[in-house]
N, C-alpha and C positions, 0 to 999 in steps of 0.2 A: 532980442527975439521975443516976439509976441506969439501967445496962443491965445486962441479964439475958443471957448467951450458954450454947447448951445442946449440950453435946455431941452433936457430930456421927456418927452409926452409920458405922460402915465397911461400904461398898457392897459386897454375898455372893448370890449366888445360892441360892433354898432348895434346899432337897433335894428338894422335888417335880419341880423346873424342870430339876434336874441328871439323877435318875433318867427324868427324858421325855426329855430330852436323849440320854440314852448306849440308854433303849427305841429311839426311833426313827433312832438311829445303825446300833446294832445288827439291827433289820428289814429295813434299808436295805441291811447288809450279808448277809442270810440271803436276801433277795429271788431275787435271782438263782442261787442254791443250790436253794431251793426252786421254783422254775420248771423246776429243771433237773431235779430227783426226780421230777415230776408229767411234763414233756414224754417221760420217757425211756420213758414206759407209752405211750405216743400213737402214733398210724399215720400213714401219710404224711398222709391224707385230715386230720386232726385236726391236724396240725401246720402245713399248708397254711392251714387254714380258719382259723389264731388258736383253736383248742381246746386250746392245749396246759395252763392251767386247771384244764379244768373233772375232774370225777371220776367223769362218768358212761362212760366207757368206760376200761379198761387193757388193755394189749396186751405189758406188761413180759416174758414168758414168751418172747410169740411174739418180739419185737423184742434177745432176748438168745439166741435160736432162729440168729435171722438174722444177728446180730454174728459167733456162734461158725461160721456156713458159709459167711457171704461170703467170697470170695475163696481157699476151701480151708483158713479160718480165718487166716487173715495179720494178722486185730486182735490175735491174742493172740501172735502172733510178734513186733509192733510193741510190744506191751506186755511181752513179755520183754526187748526190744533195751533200750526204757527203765527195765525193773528193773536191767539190766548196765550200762547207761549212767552210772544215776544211783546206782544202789545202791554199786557197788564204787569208783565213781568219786571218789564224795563222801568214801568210807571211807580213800580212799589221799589223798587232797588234804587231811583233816583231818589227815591222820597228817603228811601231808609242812608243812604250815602250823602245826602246834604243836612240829615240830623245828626249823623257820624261828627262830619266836617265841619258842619255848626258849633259841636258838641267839642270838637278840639279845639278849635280857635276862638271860642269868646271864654269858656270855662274852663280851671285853674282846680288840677285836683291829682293825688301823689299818683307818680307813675304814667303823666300823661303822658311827656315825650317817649318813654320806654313800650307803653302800648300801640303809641303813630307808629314805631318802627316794625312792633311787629306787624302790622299793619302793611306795612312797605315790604317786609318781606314775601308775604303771600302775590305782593305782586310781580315777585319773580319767579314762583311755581307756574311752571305750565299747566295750563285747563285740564289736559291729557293725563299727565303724570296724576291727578287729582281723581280719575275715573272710576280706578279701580278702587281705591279707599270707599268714594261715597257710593259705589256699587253694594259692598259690603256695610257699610253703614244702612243703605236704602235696605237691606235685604234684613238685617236686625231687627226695622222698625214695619216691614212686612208692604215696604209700597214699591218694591219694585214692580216695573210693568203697570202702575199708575200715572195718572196724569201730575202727581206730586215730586212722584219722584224724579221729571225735569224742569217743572214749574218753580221748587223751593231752591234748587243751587243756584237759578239763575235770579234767585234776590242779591245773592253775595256778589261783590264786587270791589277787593280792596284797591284798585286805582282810581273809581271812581270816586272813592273818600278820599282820597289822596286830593284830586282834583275838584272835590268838593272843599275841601276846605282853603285851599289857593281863591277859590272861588269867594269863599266869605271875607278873607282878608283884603280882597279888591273893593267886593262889593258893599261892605257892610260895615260903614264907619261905629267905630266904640262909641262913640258921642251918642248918636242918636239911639243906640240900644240902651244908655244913661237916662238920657232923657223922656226914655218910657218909663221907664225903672220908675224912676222920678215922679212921673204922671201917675201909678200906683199899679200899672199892669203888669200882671204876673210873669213868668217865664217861659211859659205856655204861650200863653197870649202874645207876648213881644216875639216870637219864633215864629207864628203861625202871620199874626198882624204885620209884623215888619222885616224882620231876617228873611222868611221863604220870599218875599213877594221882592225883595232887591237881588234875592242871589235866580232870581226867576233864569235868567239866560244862563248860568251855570247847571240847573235842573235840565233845563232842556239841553244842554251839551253831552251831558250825563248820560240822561233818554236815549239821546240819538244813539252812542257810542254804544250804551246797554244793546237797544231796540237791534241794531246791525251783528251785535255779538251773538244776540239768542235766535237771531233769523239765521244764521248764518250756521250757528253751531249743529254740529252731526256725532262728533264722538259720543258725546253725553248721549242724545237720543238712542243711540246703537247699542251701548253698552245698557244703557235701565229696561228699554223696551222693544215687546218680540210679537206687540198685537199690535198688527197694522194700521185697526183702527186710531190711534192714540200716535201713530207717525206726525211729524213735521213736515213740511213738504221738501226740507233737502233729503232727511230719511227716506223721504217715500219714492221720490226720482231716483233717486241711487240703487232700490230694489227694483222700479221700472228697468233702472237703464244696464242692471245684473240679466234683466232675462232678453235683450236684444241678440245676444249670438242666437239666441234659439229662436226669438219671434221678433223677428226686424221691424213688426208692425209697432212695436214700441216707439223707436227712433223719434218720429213724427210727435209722439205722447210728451216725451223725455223733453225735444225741443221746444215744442209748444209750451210746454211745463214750466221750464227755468224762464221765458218769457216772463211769463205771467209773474213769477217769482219775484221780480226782480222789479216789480211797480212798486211795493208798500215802500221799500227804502228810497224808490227816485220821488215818490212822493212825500215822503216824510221828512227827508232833505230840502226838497225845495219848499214845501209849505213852511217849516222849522229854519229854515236857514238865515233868518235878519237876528231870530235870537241865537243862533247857532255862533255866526260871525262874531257876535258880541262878547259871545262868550268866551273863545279864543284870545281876544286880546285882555284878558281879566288882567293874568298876570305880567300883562307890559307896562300895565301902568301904577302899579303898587311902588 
């Protein structure tokens, strides 16, 4: 008696199944984007009503009319608080997080790996749970309700050290920090001349992740600050979008608003993103 056994296919998904898969991934993820580009044309009446859809009416002109003189123009003053906030913020926290990460992985000094971890542990404190501490901390040193007191927490960043130093061990062969040595330049020097300018696409990974965290962030702003002027612009939408039950003429402000919001990160993604990519694969090839 013979049997016959016939190879079995290994179980794969086609490529029709995977490309409808990552389509209606990807829809799913523009959906809410694009709702947002259509409502920000719309008037209170159209936004009230569920029009915010449809394309027979636009009001974009008139509704960025209105952004730029509510309040004597104070959106675009909340929107510069959060280009300084996040702009220079992100710039000195990468700087200060890849001289951390530098500072771990080339230099040999007691207690290194015991202070990486506590390092690692801060980055499983939630931001939030941290508000109240540096509220009280701000309030000691007399700058709550300053532009300090959300401009200096957002230097710290223990994953971004984390990930800065993953960064130098990819990027930044020992040999050639030797062979500066060697040549007679200082420590300084071989950091600034050759370490930052190789771990370049880790700094800008850093950036971005900081840049999207402090645009982004609203507890910290709410808990340190109660002067409007010195708002962020998520802070400042959030009290816009607090007074709509009473003044629906908001609505139109609010959505026009997070529009606007929501350019610096698609432009700092896409201009950023060849060193961005780069940077991502640091640690696959270690």
């Amino acid at each position: 008696m013979s049997t016959t056994t016939t190879a079995r296919r290994p179980w794969s998904l086609s490529k029709a199944a995977v490309n409808g898969a990552l389509l209606l991934a990807t829809l799913y993820t523009l959906l809410p984007l694009g709702w947002l580009v259509t409502a920000a044309a719309k008037d209170t009446g159209d936004l009230i009503g569920g029009r915010a859809l449809t394309a027979d009416t636009w009001h974009l002109g008139a509704n960025l009319q209105a952004l730029a003189t509510s309040g004597d123009g104070i959106y675009f003053r909340w929107y510069l608080n959060s280009l300084l906030y996040a702009g220079i913020g992100a710039l000195l926290c990468a700087l200060v997080c890849v001289c951390a990460g530098y500072a771990f992985q080339v230099y040999d000094f007691p207690g290194k790996e015991k202070v990486f971890g506590l390092v690692l542990l801060g980055v499983l404190v939630p931001t939030t749970a941290l508000a109240l501490p540096m509220y009280l901390l701000a309030s000691e040193l007399g700058v709550v309700n300053t532009f300090w007191s959300v401009f200096i927490p957002s230097l710290v960043n223990p994953f971004g050290v984390y990930l800065a130093r993953v960064f130098v061990a990819g990027y930044v062969p020992g040999e050639v920090l030797e062979a500066a040595r060697m040549d007679g330049a200082g420590e300084l020097r071989t950091f600034w001349s050759i370490g930052l300018k190789m771990v370049m696409p880790g700094f800008v990974t850093v950036f971005l992740f900081q840049f999207t965290a402090i645009w982004n962030n609203f507890f910290l702003p709410l808990v340190m600050l109660s002067d409007s002027r010195l708002f962020p612009v998520s802070l400042g939408l959030y009290s816009w979008n607090a007074q709509t039950r009473a003044f629906p003429e908001y609505y139109p402000l609010v959505v026009t608003g997070s529009l606007l919001a929501v350019l610096p990160l698609v432009i700092a993604f896409v201009v950023l993103q060849r060193h961005w990519k780069a940077g991502l694969t640091a640690g696959s090839v270690k």
